[in-house]
C-alpha positions as CSV (number, residue, x, y, z in Angstrom):
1,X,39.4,27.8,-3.3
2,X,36.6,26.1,-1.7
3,X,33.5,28.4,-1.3
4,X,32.6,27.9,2.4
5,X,28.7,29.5,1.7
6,X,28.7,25.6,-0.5
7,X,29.1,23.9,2.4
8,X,27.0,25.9,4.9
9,X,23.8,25.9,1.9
10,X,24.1,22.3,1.6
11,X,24.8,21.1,5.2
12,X,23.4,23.3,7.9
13,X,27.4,23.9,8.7
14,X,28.0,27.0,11.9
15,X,31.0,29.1,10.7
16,X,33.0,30.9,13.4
17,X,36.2,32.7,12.3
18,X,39.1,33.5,13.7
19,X,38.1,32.2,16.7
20,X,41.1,29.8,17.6
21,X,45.0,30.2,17.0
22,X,45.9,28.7,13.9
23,X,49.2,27.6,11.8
24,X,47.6,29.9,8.5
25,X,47.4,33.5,8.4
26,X,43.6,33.4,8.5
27,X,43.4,31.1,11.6
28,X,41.2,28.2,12.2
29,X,37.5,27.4,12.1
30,X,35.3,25.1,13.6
31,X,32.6,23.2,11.3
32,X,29.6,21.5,12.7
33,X,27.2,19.9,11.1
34,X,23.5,19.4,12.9
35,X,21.4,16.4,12.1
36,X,17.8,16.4,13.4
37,X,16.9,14.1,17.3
38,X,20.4,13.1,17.3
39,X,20.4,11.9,13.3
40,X,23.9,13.1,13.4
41,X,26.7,15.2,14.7
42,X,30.1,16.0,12.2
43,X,32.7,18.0,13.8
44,X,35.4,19.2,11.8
45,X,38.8,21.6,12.3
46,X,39.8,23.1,9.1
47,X,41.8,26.0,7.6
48,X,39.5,28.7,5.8
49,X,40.9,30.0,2.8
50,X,43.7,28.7,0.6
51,X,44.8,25.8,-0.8
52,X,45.9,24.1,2.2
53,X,44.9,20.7,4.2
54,X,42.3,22.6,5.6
55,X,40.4,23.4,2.5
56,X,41.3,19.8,1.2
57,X,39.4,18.5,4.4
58,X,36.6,21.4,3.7
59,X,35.9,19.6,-0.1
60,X,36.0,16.1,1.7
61,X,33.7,17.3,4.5
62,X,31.0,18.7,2.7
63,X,29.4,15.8,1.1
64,X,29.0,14.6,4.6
65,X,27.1,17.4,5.3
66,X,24.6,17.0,2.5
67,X,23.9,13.6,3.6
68,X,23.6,13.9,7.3
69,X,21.0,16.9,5.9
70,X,19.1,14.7,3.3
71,X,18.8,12.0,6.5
72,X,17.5,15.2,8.9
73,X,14.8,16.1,6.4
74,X,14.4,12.1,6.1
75,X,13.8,12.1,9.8
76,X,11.5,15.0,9.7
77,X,9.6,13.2,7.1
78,X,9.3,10.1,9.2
79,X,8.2,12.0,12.0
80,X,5.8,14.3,9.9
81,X,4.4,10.7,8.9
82,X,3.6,9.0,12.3
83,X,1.9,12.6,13.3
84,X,-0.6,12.5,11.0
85,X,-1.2,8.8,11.2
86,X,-1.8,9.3,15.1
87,X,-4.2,12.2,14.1
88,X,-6.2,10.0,11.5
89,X,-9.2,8.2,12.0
90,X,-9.3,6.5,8.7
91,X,-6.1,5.3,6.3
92,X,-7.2,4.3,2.6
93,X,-3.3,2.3,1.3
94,X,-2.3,1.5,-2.7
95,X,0.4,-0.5,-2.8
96,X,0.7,0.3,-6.6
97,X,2.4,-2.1,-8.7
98,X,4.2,-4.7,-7.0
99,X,5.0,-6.4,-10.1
100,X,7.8,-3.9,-10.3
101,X,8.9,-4.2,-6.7
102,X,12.3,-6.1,-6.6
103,X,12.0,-6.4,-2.5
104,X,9.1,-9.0,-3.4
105,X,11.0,-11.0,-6.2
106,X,14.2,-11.1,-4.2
107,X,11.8,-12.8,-1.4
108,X,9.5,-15.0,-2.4
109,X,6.2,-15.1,0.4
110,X,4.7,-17.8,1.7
111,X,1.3,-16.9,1.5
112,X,-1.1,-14.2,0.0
113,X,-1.2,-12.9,3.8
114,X,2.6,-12.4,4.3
115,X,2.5,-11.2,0.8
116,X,-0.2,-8.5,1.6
117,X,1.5,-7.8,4.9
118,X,4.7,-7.0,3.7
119,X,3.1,-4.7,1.1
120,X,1.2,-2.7,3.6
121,X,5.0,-2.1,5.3
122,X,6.6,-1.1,2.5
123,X,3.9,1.2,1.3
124,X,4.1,2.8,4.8
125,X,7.6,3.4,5.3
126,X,7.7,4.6,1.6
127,X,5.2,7.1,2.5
128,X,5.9,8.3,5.8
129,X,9.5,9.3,4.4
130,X,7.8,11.2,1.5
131,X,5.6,13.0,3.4
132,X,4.6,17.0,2.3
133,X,5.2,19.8,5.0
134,X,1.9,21.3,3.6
135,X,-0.3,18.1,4.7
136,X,0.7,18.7,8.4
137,X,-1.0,22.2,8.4
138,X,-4.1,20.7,7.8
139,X,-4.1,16.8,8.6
140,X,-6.8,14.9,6.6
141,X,-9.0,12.6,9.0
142,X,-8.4,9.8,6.1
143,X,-5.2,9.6,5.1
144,X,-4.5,8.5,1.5
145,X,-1.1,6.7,1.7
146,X,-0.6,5.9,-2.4
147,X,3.1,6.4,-3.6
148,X,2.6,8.3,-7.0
149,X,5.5,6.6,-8.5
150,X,5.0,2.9,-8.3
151,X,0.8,3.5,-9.7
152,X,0.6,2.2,-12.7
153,X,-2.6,3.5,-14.6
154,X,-4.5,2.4,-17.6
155,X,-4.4,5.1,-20.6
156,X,-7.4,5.1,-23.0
157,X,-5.5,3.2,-25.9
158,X,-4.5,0.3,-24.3
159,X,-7.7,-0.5,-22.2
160,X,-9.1,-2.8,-24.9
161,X,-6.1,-4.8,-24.8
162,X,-5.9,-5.4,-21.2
163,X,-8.7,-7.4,-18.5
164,X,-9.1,-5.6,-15.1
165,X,-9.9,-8.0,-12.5
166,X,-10.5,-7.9,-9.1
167,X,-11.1,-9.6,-5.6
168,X,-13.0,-8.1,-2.7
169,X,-12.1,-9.5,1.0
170,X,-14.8,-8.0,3.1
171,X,-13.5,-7.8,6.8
172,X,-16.6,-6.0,8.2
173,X,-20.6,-6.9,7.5
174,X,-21.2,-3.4,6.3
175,X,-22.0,-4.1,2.6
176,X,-21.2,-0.2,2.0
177,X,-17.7,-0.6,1.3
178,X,-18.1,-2.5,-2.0
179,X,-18.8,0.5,-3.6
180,X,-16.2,2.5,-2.0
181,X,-14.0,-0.2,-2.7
182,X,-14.5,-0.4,-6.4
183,X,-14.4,3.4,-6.5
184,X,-11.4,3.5,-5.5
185,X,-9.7,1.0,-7.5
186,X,-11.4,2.7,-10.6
187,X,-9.5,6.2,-9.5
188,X,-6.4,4.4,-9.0
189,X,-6.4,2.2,-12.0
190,X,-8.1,5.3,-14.3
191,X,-10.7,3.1,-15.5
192,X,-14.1,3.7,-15.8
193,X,-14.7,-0.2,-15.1
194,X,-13.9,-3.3,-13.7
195,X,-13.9,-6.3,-16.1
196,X,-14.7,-8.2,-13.5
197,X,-15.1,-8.5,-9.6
198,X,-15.1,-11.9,-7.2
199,X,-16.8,-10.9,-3.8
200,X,-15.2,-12.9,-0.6
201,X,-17.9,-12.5,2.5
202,X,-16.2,-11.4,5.9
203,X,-15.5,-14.4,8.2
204,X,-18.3,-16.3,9.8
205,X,-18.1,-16.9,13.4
206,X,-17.0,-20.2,14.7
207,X,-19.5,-22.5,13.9
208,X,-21.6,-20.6,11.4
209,X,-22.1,-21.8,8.1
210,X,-22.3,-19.4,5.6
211,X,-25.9,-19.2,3.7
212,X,-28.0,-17.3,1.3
213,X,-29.3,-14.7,3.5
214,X,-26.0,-13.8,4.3
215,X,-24.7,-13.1,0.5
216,X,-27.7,-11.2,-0.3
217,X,-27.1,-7.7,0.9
218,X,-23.2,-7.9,-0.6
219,X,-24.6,-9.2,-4.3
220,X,-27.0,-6.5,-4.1
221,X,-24.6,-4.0,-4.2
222,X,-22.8,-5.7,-6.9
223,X,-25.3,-5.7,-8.5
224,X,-26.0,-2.4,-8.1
225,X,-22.6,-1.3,-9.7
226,X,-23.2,-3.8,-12.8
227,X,-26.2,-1.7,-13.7
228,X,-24.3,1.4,-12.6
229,X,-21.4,-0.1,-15.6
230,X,-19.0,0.1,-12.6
231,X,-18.5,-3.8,-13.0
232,X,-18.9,-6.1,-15.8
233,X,-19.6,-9.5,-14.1
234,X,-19.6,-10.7,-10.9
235,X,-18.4,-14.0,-8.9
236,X,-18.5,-15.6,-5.9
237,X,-16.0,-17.8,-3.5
238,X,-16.2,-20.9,-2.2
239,X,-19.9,-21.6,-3.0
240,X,-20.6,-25.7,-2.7
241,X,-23.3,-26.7,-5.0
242,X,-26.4,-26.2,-3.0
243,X,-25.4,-22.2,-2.2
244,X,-24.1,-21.5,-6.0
245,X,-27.9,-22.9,-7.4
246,X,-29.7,-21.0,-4.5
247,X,-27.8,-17.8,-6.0
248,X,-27.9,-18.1,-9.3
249,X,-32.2,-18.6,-8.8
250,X,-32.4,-15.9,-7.0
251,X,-30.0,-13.7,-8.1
252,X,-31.3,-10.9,-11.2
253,X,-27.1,-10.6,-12.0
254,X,-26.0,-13.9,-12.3
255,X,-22.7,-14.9,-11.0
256,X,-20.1,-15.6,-13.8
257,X,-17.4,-17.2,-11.7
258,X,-16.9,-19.4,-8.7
259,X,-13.8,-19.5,-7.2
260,X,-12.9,-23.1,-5.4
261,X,-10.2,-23.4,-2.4
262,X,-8.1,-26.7,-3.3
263,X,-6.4,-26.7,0.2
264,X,-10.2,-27.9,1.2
265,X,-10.7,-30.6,-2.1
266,X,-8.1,-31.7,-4.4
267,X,-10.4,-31.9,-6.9
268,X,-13.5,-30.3,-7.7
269,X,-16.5,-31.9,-6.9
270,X,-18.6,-33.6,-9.8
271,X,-21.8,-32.6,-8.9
272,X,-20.7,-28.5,-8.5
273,X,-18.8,-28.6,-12.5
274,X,-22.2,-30.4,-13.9
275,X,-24.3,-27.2,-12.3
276,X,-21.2,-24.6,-13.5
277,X,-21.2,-26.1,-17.3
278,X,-25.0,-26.3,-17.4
279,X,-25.0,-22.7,-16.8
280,X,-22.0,-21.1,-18.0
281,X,-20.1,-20.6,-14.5
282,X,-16.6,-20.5,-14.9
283,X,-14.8,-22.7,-12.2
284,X,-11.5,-21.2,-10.7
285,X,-9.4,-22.1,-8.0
286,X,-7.6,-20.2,-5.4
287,X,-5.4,-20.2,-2.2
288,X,-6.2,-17.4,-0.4
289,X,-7.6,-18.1,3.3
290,X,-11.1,-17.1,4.6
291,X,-9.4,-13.6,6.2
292,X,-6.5,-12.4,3.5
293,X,-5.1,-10.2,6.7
294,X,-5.7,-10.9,10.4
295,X,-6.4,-7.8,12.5
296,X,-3.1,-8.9,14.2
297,X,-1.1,-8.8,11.4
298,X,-2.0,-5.3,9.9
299,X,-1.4,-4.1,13.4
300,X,1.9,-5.7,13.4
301,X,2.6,-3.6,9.8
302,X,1.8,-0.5,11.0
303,X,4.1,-0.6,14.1
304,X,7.1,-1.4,12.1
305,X,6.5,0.7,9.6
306,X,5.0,4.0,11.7
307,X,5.9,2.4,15.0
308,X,2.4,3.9,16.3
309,X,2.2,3.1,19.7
310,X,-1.5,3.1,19.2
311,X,-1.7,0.5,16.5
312,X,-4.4,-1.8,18.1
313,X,-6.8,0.3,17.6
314,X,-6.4,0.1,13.8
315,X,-9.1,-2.9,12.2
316,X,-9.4,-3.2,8.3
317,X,-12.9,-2.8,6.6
318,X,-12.0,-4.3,3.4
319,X,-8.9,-5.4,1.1
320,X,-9.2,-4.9,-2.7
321,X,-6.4,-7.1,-4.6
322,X,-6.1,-6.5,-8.8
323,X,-4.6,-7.6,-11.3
324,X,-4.0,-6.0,-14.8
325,X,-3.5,-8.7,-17.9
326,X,-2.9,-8.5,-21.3
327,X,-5.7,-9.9,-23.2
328,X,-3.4,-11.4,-26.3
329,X,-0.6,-13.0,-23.6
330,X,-2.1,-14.1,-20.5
331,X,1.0,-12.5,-18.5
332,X,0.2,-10.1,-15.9
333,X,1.0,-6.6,-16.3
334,X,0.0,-4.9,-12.8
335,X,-0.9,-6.6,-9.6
336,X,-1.7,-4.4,-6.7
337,X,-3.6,-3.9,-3.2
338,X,-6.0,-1.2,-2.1
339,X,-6.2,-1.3,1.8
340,X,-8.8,0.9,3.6
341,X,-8.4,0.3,7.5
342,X,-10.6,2.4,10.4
343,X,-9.4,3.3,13.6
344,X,-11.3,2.8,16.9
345,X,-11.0,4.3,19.9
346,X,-11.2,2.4,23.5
């Protein structure tokens, strides 16, 4: 005997007996079952009672109930998701761990950009379809869009083992966000501190050359969080020669690090590793490009992923990338991004 109040707990299924002729004693009944904005329709005729074909079809039907209900509270989800994000003026992203993500290994990207971008969709759909009844009640002007189970954090007995390191890509002049940034990335990672951070200026305009004046305010506030104990040490990107002495001289933290793009020099220049080995500079290099994500391209993210028709009005303020290695191995053992995007209104 198949107990119909199974079927109608788990499937949203109407139940009308007796209302049609049928071959059994009992007669027929008719079983629907509702999806959500046309998520799906099952119609069923069965026999209630017995052991007949109609309660044979009734133990086949009901599992198709509890799916076309898991995708109708899916949907709800989804749409619970997009209503806040139209609501927000803010959105603060962790992709968590994407060492763990499969999606990534299976495709291998191009670039550090399609990499990010992709990340930022993923997180998005992940979370929109996740999404708690009890945060539409009261929707948050920032939205914090962090999937609990792909964060890796950083317990107390293995923090000596492991180097925290990070790079800063400043989309926006405001030199405020560093310390948001590094906040942030501290809370997620459930540090205290970052071994170290590299600081990437936003964009120049065409023509513009990037100068002294226009690092100071950002080192400040690095500065600021080395004294704080928020940071260890500190580096800098793409810095020839001349700019890397003009900072160090003026500088009260000294930079530690110097990253150097090898798409612009397939070497690195003589006179810049005399000047880093004089003073204990540590020359890396990179491949990231002067603007890790367009505004184009995070818009494009967020309409696939929340298909929110106002998605041009989205611009990032700064993307935070780390990476988690263990000290003894030199593998890494988290990489992840923290996104923090404004929105503004035309």
């Amino acid at each position: 005997m198949v107990d119909v109040r199974e079927g109608v707990d788990a499937g949203r299924v109407t139940l009308r007996e007796g209302a049609f002729p049928g071959n059994g004693a009992l007669g027929k009944g008719w079983i629907q079952g509702r999806g959500v904005r046309g998520v799906g329709r099952a119609r069923r005729w069965c026999d209630v009672g017995g052991e007949g074909r109609g309660s044979r079809l009734l133990r086949r039907f009901v599992p198709v109930l509890r799916v076309v209900s898991a995708m109708s509270d899916c949907g709800m989800q989804m749409e619970g998701g997009k209503q806040l994000f139209a609501q927000a003026s803010a959105v603060s992203i962790h992709t968590g761990n994407i060492v763990n993500w499969s999606r990534l290994k299976k495709k291998c990207p191009t670039s550090p950009s399609e990499e990010l971008q992709d990340c930022i969709r993923e997180t998005l759909e992940k979370w929109c379809s996740q999404v708690s009844p009890e945060l539409l009640k009261e929707p948050p002007a920032t939205l914090e869009c962090t999937i609990t189970q792909d964060v890796d954090s950083i317990s107390p007995e293995e923090r000596e083992e492991l180097k925290v390191s990070a790079k800063l890509f400043l989309s926006d002049p405001d030199s405020s966000g560093i310390k948001d940034a590094v906040k942030k990335a501290c809370s997620a990672l459930a540090v205290s501190q970052l071994d170290s951070v590299i600081i990437a200026p936003p964009p120049l305009e065409d023509g513009a050359s990037l100068s002294l004046s226009h690092l100071q305010p950002y080192w400040e506030e690095l500065e600021t969080l080395v004294q704080s104990q928020s940071i260890v040490a500190i580096g800098t990107s793409d810095l020839d020669k001349v700019l890397l002495e003009q900072l160090y001289q003026w500088a009260q933290v000294k930079p530690s690090s110097n990253q150097v793009n090898l798409a612009s020099c397939c070497v690195m220049p003589p006179e810049l590793t005399a000047f880093a080995k004089e003073y204990d500079i540590q020359l890396l290099t990179h491949s990231d490009p002067k603007e890790l994500i367009p505004m184009l391209s995070f818009q494009e993210a967020v309409i696939a992923s929340i298909q929110d028709n106002l998605a041009y009005e989205w611009i990032t303020k700064w993307v935070l990338r780390y990476s988690v290695i263990v000290k003894s191995r030199g593998i890494i053992k988290s990489k992840g991004y923290l996104v923090y995007a404004k929105r503004i209104r035309y």
